[in-house]
C-alpha positions in Angstrom: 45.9 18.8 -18.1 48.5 15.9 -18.2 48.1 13.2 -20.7 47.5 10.9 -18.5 44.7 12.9 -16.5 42.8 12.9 -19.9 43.5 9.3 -20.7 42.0 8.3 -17.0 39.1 10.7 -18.0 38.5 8.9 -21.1 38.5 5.6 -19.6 36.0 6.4 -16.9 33.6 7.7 -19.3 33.7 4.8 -21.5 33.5 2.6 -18.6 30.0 4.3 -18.0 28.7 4.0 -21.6 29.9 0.4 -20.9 27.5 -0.2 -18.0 24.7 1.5 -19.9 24.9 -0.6 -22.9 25.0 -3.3 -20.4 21.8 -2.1 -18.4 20.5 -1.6 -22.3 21.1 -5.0 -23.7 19.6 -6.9 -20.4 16.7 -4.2 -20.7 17.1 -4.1 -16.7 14.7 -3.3 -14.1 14.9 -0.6 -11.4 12.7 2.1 -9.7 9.6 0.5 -11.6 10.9 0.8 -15.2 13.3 -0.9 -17.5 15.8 0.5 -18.9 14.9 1.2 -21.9 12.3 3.4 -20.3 14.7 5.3 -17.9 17.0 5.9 -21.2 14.1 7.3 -23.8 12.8 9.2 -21.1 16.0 11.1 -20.2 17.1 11.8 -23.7 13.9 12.3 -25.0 14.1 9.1 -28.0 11.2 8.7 -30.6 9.1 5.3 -29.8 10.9 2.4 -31.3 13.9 0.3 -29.6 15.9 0.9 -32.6 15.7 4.2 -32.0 17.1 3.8 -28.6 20.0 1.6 -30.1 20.4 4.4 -32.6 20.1 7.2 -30.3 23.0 5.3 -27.8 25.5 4.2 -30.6 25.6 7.3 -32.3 26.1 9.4 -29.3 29.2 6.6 -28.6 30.3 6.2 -31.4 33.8 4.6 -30.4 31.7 1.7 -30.1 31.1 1.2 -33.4 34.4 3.3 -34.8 36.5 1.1 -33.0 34.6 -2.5 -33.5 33.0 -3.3 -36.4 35.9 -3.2 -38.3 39.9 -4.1 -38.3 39.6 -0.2 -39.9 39.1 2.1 -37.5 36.1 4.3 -38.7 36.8 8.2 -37.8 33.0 9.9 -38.1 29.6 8.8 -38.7 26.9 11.0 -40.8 23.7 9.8 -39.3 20.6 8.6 -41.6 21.8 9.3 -44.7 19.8 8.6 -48.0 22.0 6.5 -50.3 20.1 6.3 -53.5 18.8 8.6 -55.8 15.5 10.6 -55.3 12.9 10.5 -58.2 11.3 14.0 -59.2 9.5 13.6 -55.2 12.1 13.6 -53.5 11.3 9.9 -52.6 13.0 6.8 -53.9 16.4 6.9 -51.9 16.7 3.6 -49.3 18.1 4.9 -46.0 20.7 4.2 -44.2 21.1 4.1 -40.6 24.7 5.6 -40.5 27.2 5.9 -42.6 31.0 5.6 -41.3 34.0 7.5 -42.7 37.5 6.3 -43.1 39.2 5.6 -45.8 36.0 4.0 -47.8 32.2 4.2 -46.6 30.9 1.9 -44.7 27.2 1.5 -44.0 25.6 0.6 -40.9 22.1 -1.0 -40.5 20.8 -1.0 -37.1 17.6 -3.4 -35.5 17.2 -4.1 -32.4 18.9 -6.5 -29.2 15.7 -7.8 -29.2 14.5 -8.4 -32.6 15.1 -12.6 -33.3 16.8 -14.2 -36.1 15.2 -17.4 -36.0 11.7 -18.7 -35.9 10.4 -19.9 -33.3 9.7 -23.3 -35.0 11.6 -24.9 -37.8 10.1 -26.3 -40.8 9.9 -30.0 -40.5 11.6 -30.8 -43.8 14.8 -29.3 -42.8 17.3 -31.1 -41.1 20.0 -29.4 -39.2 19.5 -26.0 -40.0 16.7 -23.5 -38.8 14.4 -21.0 -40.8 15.2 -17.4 -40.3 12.6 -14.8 -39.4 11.2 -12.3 -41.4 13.1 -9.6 -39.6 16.3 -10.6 -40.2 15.8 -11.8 -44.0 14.2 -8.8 -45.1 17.4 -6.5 -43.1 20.0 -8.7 -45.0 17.9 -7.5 -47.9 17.9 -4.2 -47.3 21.6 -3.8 -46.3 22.1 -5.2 -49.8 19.9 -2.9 -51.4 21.1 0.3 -49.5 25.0 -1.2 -50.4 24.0 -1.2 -54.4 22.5 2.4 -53.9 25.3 3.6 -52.4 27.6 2.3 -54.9 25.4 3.7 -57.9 24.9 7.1 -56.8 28.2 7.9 -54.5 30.0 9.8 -57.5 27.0 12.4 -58.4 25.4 12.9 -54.1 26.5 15.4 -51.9 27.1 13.7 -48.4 25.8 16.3 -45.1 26.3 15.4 -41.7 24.4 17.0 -38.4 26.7 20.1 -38.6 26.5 20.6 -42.2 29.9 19.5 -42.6 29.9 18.2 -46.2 31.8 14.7 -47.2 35.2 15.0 -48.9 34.8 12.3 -51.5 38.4 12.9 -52.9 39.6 12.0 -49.1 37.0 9.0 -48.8 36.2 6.8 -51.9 33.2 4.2 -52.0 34.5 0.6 -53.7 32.0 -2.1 -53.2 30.6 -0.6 -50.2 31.2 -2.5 -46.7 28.0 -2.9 -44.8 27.3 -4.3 -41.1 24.1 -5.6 -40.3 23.9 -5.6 -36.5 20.6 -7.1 -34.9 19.8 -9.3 -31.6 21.1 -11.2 -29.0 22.7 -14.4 -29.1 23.7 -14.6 -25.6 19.8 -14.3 -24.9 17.8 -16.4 -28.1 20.5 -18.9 -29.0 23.1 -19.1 -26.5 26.1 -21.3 -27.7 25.3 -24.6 -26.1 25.1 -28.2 -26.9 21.3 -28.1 -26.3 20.5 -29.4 -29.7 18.1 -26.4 -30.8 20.4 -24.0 -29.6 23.3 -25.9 -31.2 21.6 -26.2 -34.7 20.5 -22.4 -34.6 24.1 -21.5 -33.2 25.8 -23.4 -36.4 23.5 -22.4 -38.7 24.0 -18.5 -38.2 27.6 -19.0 -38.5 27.5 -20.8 -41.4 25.3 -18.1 -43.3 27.4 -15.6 -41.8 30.7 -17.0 -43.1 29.0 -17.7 -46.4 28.0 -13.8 -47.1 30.4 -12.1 -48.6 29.0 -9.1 -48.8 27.6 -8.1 -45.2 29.0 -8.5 -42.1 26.8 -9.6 -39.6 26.8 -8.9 -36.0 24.7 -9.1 -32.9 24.2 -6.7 -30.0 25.8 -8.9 -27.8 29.2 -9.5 -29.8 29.2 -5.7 -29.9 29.2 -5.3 -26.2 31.8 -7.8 -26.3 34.4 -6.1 -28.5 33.4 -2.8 -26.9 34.7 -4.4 -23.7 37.3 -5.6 -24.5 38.2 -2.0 -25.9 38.3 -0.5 -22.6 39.5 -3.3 -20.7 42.3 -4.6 -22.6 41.1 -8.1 -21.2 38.5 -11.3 -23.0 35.7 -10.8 -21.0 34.2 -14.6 -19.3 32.2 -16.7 -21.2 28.8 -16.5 -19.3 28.9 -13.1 -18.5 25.6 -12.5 -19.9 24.1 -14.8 -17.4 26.0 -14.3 -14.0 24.0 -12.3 -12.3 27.4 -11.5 -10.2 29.2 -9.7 -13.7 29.2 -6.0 -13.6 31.1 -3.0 -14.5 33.2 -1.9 -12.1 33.5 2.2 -12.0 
């Protein structure tokens, strides 16, 4: 097979990830279920939508290698316990997936869906908005799986699906990056001069260029990147919201 042939092949393939993530992230409708549905169903996911999100990122993992990052990540070892395990067994946070490059990096997955904000800000608050629950206590326990990691990484043995066993001489752990991805943007706070959706847009960026130690990023900005990946081209600006935008196979 010609280099080419294979590169063609490639890009087709991601070009149908592409459209599922898209049919994924708009949770569309068709033949009586959503899409969400359709996609536990065929692959036979645990109940949960982060376990759909889970099940769909691992399994295309360029996504994520190729995205969160300026590094490019090379493997993932799925749910891997960080910390260390009392005399039980139990003890160890868990972490959604941990990526291999050079460093770790540790992934926390929620959900498109879950919110960031609250439905209603507090009244004493001027130009900012109150976060939810979801997404305080998931900053909380990125940095908790992070200082885990960081404690215990010399003395634990790494495994991945395959029982392939991390080379820590190959990949070191130095303040551990982590990426916190969770929500929708496009859908709860799209970036408008509507003054709620203004204040909540402004006041996410502000927290997220504030943290130093997590990255932050929604579903959305994923499919973004990932686009862009296998397009080589910005994609519009409302293309959550056309009802026109597709991907073209």
């Amino acid at each position: 097979i010609k280099e080419t042939d294979i590169r063609s092949i490639l890009f087709e393939k991601r070009k149908h990830n592409l459209k599922a993530f898209l049919f994924l992230l708009k949770n569309m409708a068709f033949q009586g279920k959503t899409s969400i549905d359709h996609y536990r169903e065929k692959f036979s996911v645990q109940p949960g939508d982060e376990a759909i999100w889970h099940h769909f990122l691992k399994s295309n993992d360029w996504i994520l290698g190729l995205n969160v990052d300026i590094k490019f990540i090379r493997e993932f070892y799925d749910e891997q316990k960080v910390g260390t395990e009392n005399s039980k067994g139990i003890g160890s946070p868990k972490g959604d997936l941990l990526g291999v490059s050079d460093f770790t990096t540790l992934i926390e997955l929620k959900h498109s869906e879950t919110k960031i904000f609250k439905t209603v800000k507090s009244k004493g608050r001027a130009n900012t908005w109150d976060f939810t629950s979801d997404f305080i206590e998931g900053v909380s326990q990125c940095l908790g799986q992070k200082f885990a990691l960081d404690k215990s990484y010399k003395t634990k043995d790494f495994v991945n699906d395959q029982g392939k066993m991390l080379d820590k001489i190959q990949t070191l752990t130095i303040d551990p990056k982590t990426v916190f991805i969770i929500g929708n943007r496009k859908l709860e706070f799209p970036h408008t001069l509507e003054s709620d959706n203004h204040t909540k847009s402004q006041t996410f960026e502000l927290f997220r260029r504030n943290n130093r130690n997590i990255d932050i990023v929604t579903f959305d900005e994923l499919f973004e990147r990932a686009y862009h990946t296998v397009y080589g081209d910005i994609i519009k600006q409302d293309w959550y919201t056309d009802d026109k935008f597709k991907i073209i196979e």
